[in-house]
C-alpha positions as CSV (number, residue, x, y, z in Angstrom):
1,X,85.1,90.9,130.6
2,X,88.8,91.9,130.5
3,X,89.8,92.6,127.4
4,X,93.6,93.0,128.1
5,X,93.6,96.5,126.9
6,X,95.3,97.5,130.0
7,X,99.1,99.3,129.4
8,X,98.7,99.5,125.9
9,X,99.1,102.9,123.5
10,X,96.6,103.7,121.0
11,X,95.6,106.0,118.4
12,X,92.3,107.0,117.6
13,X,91.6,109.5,114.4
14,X,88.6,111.5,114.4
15,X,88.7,111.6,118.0
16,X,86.6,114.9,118.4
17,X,83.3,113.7,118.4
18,X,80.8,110.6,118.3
19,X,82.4,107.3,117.7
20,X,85.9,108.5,118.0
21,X,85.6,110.4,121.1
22,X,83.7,107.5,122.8
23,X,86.3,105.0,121.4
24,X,89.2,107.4,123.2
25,X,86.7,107.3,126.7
26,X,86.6,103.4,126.7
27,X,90.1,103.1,126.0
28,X,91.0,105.1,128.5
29,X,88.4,103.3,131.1
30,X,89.8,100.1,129.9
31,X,93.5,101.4,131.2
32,X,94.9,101.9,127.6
33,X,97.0,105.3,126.9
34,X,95.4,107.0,124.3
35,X,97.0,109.3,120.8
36,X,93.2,111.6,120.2
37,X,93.7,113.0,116.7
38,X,91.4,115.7,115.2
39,X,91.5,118.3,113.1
40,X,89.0,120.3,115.7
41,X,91.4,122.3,118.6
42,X,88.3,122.7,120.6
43,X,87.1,119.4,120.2
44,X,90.0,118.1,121.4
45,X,91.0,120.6,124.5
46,X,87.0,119.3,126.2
47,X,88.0,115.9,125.7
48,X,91.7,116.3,127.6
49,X,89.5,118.0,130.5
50,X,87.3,115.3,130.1
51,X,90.0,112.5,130.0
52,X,93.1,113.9,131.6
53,X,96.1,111.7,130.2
54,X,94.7,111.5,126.7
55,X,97.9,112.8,124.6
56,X,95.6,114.9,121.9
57,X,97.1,116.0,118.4
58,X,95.6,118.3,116.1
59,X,96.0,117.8,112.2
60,X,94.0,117.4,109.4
61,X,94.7,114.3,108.0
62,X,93.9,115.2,104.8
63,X,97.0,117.2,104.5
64,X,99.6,114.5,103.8
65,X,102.9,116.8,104.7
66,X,101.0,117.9,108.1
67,X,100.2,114.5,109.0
68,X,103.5,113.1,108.4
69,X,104.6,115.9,110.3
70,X,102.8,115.2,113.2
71,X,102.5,111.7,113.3
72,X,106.1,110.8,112.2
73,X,107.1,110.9,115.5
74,X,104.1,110.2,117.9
75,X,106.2,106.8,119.5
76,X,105.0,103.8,120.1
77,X,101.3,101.8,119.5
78,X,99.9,98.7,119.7
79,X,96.4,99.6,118.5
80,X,94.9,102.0,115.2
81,X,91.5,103.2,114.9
82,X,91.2,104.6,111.9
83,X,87.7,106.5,112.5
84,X,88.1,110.1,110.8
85,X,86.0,110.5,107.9
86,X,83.8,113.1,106.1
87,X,80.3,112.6,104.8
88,X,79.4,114.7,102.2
89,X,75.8,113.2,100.8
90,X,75.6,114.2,97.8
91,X,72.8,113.1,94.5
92,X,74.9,111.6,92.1
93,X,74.2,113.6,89.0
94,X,74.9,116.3,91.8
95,X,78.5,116.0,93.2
96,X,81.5,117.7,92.8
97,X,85.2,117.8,92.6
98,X,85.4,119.1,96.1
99,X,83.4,116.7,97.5
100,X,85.5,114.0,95.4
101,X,88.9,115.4,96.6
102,X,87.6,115.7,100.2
103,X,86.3,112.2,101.0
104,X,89.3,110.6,99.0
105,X,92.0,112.4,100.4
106,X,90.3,111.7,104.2
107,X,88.6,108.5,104.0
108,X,90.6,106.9,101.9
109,X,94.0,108.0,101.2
110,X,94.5,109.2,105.1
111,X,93.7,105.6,106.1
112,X,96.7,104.4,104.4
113,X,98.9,107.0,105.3
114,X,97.9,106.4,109.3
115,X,97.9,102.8,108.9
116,X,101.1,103.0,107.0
117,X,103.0,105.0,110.1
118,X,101.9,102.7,112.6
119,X,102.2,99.7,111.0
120,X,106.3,100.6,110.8
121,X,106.7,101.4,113.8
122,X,105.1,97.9,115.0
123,X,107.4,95.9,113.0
124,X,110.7,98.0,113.8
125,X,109.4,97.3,118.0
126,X,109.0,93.5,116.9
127,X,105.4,93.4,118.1
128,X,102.0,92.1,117.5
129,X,99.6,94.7,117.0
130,X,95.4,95.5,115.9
131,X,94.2,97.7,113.3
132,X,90.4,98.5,113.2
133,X,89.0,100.7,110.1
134,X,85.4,102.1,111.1
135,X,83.9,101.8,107.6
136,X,79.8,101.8,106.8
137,X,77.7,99.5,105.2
138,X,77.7,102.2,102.3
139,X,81.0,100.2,101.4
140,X,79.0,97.6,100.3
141,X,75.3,98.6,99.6
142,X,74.2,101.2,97.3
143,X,72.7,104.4,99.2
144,X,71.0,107.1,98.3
145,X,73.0,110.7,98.1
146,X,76.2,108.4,99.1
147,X,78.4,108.4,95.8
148,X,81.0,109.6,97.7
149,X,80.6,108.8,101.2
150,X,82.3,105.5,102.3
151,X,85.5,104.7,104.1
152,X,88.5,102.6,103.1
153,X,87.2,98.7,104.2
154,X,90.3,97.5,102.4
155,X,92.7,95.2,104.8
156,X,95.8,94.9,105.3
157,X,96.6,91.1,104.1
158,X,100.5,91.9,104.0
159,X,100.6,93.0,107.2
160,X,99.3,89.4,108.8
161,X,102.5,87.3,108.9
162,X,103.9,90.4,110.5
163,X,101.5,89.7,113.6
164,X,99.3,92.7,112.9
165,X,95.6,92.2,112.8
166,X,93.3,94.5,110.5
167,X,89.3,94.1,110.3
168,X,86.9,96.8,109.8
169,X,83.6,98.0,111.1
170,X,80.4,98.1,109.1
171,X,77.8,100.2,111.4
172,X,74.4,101.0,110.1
173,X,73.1,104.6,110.6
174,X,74.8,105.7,114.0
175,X,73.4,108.1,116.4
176,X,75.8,110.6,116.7
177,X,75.1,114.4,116.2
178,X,76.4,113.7,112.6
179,X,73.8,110.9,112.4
180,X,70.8,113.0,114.0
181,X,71.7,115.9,111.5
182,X,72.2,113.7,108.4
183,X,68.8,111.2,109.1
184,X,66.5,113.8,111.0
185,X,64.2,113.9,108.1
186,X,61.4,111.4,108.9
187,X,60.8,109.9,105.4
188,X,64.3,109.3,104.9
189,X,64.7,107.5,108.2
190,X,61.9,105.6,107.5
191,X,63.2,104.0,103.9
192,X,66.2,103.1,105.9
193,X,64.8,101.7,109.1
194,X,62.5,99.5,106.8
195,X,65.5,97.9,105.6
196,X,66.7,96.9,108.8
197,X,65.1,94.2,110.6
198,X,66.0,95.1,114.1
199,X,64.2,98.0,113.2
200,X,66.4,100.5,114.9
201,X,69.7,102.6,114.1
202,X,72.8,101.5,115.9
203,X,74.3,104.1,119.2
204,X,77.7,104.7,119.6
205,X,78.3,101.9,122.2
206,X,77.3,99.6,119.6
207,X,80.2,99.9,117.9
208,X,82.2,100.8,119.9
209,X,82.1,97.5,121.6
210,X,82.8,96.0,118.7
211,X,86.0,98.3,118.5
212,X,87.5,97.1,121.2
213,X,86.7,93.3,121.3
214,X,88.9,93.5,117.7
215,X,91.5,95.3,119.5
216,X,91.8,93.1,121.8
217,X,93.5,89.7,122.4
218,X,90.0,88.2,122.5
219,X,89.4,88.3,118.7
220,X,93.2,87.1,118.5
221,X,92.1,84.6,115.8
222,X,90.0,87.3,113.9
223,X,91.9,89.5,111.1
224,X,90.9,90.0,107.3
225,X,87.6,90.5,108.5
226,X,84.4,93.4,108.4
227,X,82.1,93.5,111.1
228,X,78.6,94.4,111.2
229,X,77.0,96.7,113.3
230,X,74.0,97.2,111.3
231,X,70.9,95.4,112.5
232,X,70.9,93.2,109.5
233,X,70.9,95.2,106.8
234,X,73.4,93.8,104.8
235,X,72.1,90.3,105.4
236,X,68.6,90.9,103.9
């Protein structure tokens, strides 16, 4: 199926590693131009040698000045993922101003900040754009250690008569190496997997074909909406 993606720019955050880096690769397969931002050099230097064309910059977007910095002048795009987040699992009685400060100031308040940029530069170029937020389904069930792992789901209703779409991603547990490390206990994969009646935890692809079908001009009539990728978990 063609999704259309073909001559567009986009920017992907948290572009270093599993969903964001394989977001950047399918882009760039489907004939988009692709922003890669990470905080990780390294990360970032495999995945130009990987992808030759991808533009990559490095910033951590939890550094509101730095970001600005670098993304107040990255030019034109059409599409946002906003992907970068931190997961710092934590028992409630258990977490800590760091953690707190952390996860707000990258999952939350970077979001905004990203969003905010591109969004601006959409309406200044006249043009219809999409915005997808990779969220969880810790946004909207209760999980254990998660008190301060979960990822802005919010949308962007203001931004709809402008022509810009925003709907987020809910994946289940995804099997990236954040995912492997993070769920590699046997017990704790099994209270979870229980829970989901496909039985299974979600791969990358999974979501990130449901990335790019709300990018693209085929969900044109989708906006306001969260996705998700989770085996049924939030329907039971």
């Amino acid at each position: 199926m063609d999704l259309g993606l073909a001559g567009r720019r986009a920017l992907v955050t948290g572009a270093g590693k599993g969903i964001g880096r394989s977001t950047v690769q399918a882009l760039q397969a489907a004939g988009a131009s692709v922003v890669a931002v990470s905080r990780t050099r390294t990360d970032l230097d495999s995945l130009v040698r990987e992808c030759p064309g991808v533009e990559p910059v490095c910033v951590d977007l939890g550094d509101w000045e730095a970001t600005e910095k670098a993304l107040g002048n990255v030019g034109p795009v059409d599409l946002l993922v906003n992907n970068a987040a931190v997961a710092l699992l934590q028992p409630f009685l258990e977490v800590t101003k760091e953690a707190c400060d952390t996860s707000f100031q990258v999952n939350f308040r970077a979001v905004i900040q990203v969003s905010q940029i591109v969004a601006k530069s959409m309406i200044a170029r006249g043009v219809p754009g999409a915005i997808v937020n990779v969220s969880s389904q810790a946004s909207q069930r209760a999980l254990t250690n998660h008190s301060v792992y979960w990822q802005a789901p919010f949308l962007f209703t203001l931004l709809v008569p402008v022509q810009i779409r925003v709907n987020a991603v809910n994946p289940t547990v995804v099997m990236t190496p954040m995912g492997r490390t993070n769920w590699s206990d046997p017990h704790k994969a099994k209270v979870m997997l229980d829970r989901i009646p496909l039985g299974k935890f979600a791969e990358v692809e999974n979501v990130v074909d449901t990335i790019l079908f709300l990018l693209s001009d085929r969900s044109g009539m989708t906006t306001g909406s969260t996705v998700p990728v989770d085996g049924g978990f939030l329907a039971t």
